[in-house]
C-alpha positions in Angstrom: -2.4 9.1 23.4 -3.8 11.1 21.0 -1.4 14.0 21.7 1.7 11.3 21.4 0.1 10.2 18.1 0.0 13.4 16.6 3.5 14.5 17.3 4.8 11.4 16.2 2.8 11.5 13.2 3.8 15.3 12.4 7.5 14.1 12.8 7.4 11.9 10.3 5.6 13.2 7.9 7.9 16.1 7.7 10.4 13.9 5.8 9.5 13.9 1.9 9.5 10.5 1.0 7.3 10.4 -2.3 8.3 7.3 -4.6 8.9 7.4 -7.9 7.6 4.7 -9.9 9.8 5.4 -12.9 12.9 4.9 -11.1 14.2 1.1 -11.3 16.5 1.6 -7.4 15.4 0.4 -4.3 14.4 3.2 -2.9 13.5 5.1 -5.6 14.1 8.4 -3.9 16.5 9.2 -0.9 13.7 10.8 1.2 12.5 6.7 2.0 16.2 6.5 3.4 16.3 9.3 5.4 12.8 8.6 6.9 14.6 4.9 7.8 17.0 6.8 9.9 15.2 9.1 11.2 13.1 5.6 12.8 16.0 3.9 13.3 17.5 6.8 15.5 13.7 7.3 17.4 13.9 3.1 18.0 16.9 2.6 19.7 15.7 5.3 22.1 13.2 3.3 22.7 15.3 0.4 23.6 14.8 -2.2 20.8 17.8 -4.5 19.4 19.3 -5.7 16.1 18.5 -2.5 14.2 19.6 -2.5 11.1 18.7 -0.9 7.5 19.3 -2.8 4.8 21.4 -1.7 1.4 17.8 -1.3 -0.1 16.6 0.7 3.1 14.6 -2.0 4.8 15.1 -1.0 8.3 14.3 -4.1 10.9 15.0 -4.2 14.6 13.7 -6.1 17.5 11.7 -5.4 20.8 12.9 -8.6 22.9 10.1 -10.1 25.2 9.9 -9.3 28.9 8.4 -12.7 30.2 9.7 -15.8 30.0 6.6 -18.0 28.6 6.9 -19.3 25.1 4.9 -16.5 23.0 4.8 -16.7 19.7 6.9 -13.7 18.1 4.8 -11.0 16.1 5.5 -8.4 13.0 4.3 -5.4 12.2 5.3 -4.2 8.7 4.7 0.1 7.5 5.9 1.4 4.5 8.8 4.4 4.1 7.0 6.2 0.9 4.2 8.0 0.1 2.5 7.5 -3.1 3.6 9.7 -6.5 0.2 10.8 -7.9 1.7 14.4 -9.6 1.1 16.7 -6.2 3.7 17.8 -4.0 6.3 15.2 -2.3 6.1 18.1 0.4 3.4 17.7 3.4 2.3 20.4 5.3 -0.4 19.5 7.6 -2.7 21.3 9.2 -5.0 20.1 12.4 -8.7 21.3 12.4 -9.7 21.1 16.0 -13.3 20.3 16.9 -14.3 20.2 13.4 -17.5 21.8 12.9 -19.6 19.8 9.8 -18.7 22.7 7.5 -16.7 22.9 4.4 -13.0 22.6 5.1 -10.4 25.5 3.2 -7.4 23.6 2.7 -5.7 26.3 0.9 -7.3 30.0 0.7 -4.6 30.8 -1.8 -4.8 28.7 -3.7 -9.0 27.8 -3.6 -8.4 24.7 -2.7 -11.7 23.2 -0.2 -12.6 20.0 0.9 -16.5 20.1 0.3 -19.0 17.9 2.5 -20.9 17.7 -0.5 -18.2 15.7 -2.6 -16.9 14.0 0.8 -19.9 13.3 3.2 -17.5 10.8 5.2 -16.6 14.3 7.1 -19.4 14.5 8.8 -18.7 10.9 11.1 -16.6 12.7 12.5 -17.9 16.6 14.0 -17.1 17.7 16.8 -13.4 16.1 16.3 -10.2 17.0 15.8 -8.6 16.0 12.2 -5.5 16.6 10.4 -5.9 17.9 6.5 -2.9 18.7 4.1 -3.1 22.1 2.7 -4.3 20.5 -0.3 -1.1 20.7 -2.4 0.1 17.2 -1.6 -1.6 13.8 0.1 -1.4 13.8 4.1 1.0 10.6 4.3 -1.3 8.8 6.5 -0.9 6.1 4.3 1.5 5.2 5.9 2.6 7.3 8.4 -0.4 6.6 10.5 0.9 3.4 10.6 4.9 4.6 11.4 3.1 6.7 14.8 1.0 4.1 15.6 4.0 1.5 15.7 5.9 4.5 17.5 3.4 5.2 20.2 2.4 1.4 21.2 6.3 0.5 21.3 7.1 3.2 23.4 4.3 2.7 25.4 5.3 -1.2 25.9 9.0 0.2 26.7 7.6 2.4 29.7 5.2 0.4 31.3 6.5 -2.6 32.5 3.1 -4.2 33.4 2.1 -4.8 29.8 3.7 -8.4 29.0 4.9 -9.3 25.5 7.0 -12.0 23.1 9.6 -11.0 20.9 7.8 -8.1 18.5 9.5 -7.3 15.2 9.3 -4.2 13.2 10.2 -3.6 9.2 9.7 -0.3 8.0 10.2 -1.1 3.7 10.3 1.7 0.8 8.3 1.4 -2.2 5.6 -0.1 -1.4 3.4 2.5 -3.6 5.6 1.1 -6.9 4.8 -2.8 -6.7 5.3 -3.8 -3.0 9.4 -3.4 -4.1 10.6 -3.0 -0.4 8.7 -5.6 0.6 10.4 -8.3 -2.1 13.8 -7.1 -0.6 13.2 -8.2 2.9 15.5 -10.2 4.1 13.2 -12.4 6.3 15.9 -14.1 8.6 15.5 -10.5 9.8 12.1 -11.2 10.5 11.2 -14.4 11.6 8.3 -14.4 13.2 5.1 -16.9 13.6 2.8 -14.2 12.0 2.7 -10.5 11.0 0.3 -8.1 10.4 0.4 -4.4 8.1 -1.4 -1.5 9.5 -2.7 -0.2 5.9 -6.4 0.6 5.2 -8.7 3.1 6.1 -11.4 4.2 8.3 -12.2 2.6 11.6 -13.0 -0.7 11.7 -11.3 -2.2 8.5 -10.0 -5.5 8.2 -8.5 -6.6 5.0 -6.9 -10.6 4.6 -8.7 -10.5 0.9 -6.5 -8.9 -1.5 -6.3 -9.1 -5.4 -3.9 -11.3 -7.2 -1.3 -9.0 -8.8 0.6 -8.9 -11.9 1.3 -6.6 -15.4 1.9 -7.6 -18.9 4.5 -5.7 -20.8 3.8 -5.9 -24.6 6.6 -4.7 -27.1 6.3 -3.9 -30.6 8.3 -3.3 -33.1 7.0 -1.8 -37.0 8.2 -1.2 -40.2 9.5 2.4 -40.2 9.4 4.3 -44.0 9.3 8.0 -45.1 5.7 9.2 -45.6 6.0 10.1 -49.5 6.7 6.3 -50.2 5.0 4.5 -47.1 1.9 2.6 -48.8 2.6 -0.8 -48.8 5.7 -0.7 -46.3 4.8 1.4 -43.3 3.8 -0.6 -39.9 2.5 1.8 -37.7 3.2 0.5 -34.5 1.2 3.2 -32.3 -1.8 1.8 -34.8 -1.0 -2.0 -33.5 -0.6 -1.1 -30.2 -4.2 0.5 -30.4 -5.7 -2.4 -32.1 -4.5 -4.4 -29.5 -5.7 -2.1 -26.9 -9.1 -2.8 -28.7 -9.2 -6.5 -28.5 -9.7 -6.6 -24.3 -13.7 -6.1 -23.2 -14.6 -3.0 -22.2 -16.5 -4.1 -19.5 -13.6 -6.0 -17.9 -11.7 -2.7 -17.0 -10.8 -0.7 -13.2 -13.8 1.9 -14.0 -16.7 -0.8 -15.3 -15.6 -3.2 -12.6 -15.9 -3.3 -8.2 -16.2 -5.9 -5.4 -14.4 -8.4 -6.4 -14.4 -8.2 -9.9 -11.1 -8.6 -11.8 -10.2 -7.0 -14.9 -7.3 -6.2 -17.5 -6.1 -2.3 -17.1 -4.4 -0.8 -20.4 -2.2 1.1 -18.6 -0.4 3.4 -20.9 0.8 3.3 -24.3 4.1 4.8 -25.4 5.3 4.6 -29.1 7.2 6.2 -31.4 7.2 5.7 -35.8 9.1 2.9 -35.0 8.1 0.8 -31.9 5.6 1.0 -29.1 4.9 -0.4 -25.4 1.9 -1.5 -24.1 1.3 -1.8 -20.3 -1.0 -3.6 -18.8 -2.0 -4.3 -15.1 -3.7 -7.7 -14.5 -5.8 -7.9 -11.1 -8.5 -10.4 -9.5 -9.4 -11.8 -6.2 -9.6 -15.4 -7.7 -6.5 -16.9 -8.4 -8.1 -19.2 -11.4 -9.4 -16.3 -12.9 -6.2 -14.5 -12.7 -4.5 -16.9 -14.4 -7.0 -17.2 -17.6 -6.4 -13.1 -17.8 -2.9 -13.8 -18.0 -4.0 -15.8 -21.0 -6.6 -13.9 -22.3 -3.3 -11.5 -22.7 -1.1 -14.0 -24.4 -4.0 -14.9 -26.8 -4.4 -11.2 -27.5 -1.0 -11.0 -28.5 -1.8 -14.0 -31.1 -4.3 -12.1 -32.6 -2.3 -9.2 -33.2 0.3 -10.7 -34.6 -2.1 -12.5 -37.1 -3.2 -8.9 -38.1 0.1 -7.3 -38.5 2.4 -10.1 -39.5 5.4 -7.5 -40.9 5.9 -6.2 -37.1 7.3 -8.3 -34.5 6.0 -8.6 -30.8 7.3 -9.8 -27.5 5.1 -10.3 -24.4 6.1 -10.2 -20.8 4.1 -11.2 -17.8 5.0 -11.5 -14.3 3.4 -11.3 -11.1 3.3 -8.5 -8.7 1.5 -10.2 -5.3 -1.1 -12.6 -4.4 -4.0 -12.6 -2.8 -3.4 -12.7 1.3 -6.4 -15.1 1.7 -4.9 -18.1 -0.3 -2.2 -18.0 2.4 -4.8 -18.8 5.2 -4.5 -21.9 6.5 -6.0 -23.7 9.6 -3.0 -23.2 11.9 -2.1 -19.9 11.4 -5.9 -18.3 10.8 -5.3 -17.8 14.4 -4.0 -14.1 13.6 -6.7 -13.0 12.0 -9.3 -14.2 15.1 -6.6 -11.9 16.9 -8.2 -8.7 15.2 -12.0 -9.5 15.4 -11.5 -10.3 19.0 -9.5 -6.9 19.5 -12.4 -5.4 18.1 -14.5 -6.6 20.2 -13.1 -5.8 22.9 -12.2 -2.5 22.2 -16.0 -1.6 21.2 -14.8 -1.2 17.4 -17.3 -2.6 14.6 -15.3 -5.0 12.1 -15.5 -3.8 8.3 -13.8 -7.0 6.2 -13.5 -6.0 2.9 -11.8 -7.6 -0.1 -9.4 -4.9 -0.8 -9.5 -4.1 -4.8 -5.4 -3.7 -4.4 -2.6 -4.7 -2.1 -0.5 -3.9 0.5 2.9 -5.4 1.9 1.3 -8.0 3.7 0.2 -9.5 -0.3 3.9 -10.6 -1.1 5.2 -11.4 2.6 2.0 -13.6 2.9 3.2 -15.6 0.1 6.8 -16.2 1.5 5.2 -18.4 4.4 4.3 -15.0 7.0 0.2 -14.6 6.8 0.4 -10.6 7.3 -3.2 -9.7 7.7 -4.5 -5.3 7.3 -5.8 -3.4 9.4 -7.3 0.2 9.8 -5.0 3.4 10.2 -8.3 5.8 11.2 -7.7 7.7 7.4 -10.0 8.9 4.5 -9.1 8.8 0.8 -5.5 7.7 0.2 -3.7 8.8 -2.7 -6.1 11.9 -2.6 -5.0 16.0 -1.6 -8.5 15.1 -0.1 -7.1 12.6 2.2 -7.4 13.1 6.1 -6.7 11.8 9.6 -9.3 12.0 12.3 -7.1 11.9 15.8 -9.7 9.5 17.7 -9.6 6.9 14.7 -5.7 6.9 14.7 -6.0 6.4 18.6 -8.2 3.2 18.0 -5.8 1.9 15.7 -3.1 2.1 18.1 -5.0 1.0 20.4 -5.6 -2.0 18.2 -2.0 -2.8 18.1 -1.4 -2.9 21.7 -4.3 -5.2 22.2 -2.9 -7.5 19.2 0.0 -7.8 21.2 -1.8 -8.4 24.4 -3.9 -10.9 23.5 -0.9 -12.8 21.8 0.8 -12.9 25.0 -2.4 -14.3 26.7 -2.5 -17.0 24.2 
C-alpha cells in the first residue's frame, strides 16, 4: 500500500496548483484545474460514475454501491490547491528511505536543512521512510495526502470485490487555502450524502470536529488629502487613522498571545495611500457567542475612530468565512464521528481530538446540513518548506478510510 500511496501521491503533486489569495476567480490559478482533470481522468479508470467538474473546478463523481442493503451514502471531500506562502508553486520531492535520526539536507545548494533540533517530531519516526521537499516549496501533503489516500482506498474497493460498500462520493474543490472558496461553490445535489468527512490534519492519530468560527472585517477609510506646505489644519492622514485604529484592539487578544481555544482579532494588513487606507482584519474563535461580541468589538472600534477623526469617512464590512464543525453535531448524525474513534480502535491507532485553531472544508459544508468531520493525513508542519510525509502514517490514514467505509456498511 505504501508503494501505491507514494506513486499516487508523487503523481499528483507534480501538478503546480498553488492558490493565489489575491486573485477574486474560482480557481484562482489554472494548475487547481488541471489537477481536477488529471483526477477526473485517474477516476473513471477506476470505474466511478457522474464525473463531472464544475465551471469553478469542483470535480464530483460517484462510486455506486455493490450490495443491495440500505447503507447510508458517504463523502469524502480533498482540496485541489496548495497553500501560497511566498515559496515555490513547484514541488519536487524527495523520499528519505530508512531515515536515520540525523539532520535532513533538503537542499545542499542552496543550505537549506531540516534540523532535529528545531523539529524533534523527526525522530517518531527513525528507521522510516519519509518524503521531504527540497526545501524550496511546501510538500503538498496538505492535501495531496489526502487526493492518494482517496486514490488508493477507491481503487482498492474497485478491485476487490469482497469489500462491501454504499454509494461513496468524492469532491475534489480548489481554494480551500483562500477562505474555503471551492468549498462554497459546491453544488451539493452533486453530493448528497447522509454524512461526509475531510481528510485534512496532521500526524497520526488526529481528529478534528472542533473548528474556529471564521470571519474578516474589512475597514475603509477615506482622509482629507492636502499639499504638505499648507496641510496644518486640513490634512487627514488616513495611514495615521488606520494605525490608531489598529491600536484600539488588546494586544493580548491576537494569533501570537493567544492558543487552545482562545479567540482573538488579527490586524491583518494595512494598505493606504495619502488619501485612503484598508484595514483587514481576520476574526476567529471556537465559541460562537464569543465570536459574535468580536464582530462587535470591531464595529465599536470603528465608532471610536470615527469620534477621533470626524473629517474622514469610514465604512466597515464584516462577513463570515465558516463555522465551527461542532455546532453542527447533533444527536442523529454524531454517529460519524463514533465512526472514527472506533476505526481507531480497531486499527491500533491512538485518537488525538484537538480543537483545530483554523478550518478546513468540512467548516462551511458542515453548516449547509453535511457534518464533515477531519481526520489525519500522516504529515508534519503544513504551510512550512519544513513540512513532511512519513510513508507508514499516510498508510494508516488510508487505512482509516477503508475502515470508515467498512464499518458504515456494517451499520
Amino acid at each position: 500500500m505504501q508503494t501505491r500511496l507514494l506513486e499516487r501521491f508523487l503523481r499528483y503533486v507534480a501538478v503546480p496548483s498553488q492558490s493565489d489569495p489575491q486573485q477574486t476567480s474560482v480557481p484562482t490559478t489554472m494548475g487547481q484545474r488541471q489537477l481536477a482533470e488529471l483526477l477526473q481522468e485517474d477516476l473513471s479508470k477506476l470505474g466511478l460514475i457522474d464525473l463531472e467538474i464544475s465551471e469553478f473546478s469542483v470535480l464530483t463523481g460517484r462510486l455506486p454501491a455493490n450490495i443491495a442493503k440500505d447503507i447510508p451514502a458517504v463523502g469524502f471531500v480533498a482540496h485541489l490547491d496548495t497553500v501560497n506562502v511566498n515559496l515555490s508553486p513547484v514541488v519536487k520531492p524527495q523520499l528519505v528511505r530508512d531515515y536515520d535520526g540525523n539532520d535532513i539536507c533538503l537542499n545542499g545548494e542552496q543550505g537549506i536543512y531540516l534540523r532535529v533540533s528545531e523539529h524533534p517530531e523527526l525522530l517518531k519516526y527513525k528507521g522510516q521512510d519519509i518524503v521531504f521537499s527540497d526545501g524550496t516549496s511546501v510538500l503538498g501533503a496538505d492535501n495531496k495526502a489526502a487526493i492518494a489516500n482517496l486514490l488508493v482506498a477507491l481503487e482498492i474497493l474497485t478491485t476487490d470485490k469482497e469489500r462491501e460498500h454504499g454509494d461513496i462520493y468524492v469532491a475534489f474543490v480548489p481554494d480551500e487555502e483562500c477562505g474555503l472558496r471551492g468549498a462554497k461553490k459546491m453544488d451539493f445535489s452533486k453530493f448528497p450524502v447522509a454524512f461526509a468527512y475531510t481528510i485534512d490534519c496532521c500526524e497520526l492519530g488526529e481528529i478534528v470536529y472542533e473548528t474556529f468560527n471564521a470571519g474578516n472585517a474589512v475597514i475603509k477609510i477615506k482622509g482629507v488629502s492636502a499639499h504638505p506646505m499648507s496641510a496644518k489644519g486640513v490634512m487627514v492622514n488616513p495611514i495615521l487613522a488606520a494605525m490608531d485604529f489598529a491600536d484600539l484592539f488588546d494586544r493580548s487578544q491576537t494569533p501570537e498571545c493567544t492558543e487552545g481555544q482562545e479567540g482573538y482579532i488579527w490586524v491583518k494588513g494595512i494598505q493606504g495611500n495619502q488619501s485612503e487606507a484598508t484595514v483587514n482584519l481576520d476574526i476567529r474563535d471556537h465559541d460562537k457567542e464569543k465570536y459574535e461580541e468580536r464582530k462587535q468589538t470591531i464595529l465599536t472600534n470603528v465608532e471610536k475612530i470615527k469620534a477621533l477623526y470626524p473629517r474622514a469617512s469610514f465604512s466597515c464590512e464584516i462577513n463570515d468565512t465558516y463555522g465551527n464543525i461542532a455546532d453542527a453535531v447533533t444527536g442523529d448524525n454524531r454517529k460519524c464521528i463514533d465512526y472514527i474513534y472506533t476505526a481507531m480502535a480497531e486499527l491500533g491507532i491512538e485518537p488525538k481530538t484537538i480543537a483545530m485553531r483554523g478550518g478546513t472544508d468540512g467548516s462551511y459544508i458542515s453548516t449547509q446540513g453535511i457534518l464533515t468531520p477531519n481526520y489525519f493525513t500522516g504529515g508534519h508542519n503544513f504551510h512550512s518548506n519544513c513540512e513532511f510525509l512519513p510513508l507508514p502514517a499516510l498508510e494508516k490514514s488510508c487505512q482509516m478510510t477503508l475502515k470508515l467505509i467498512e464499518l458504515i456498511a456494517k451499520g
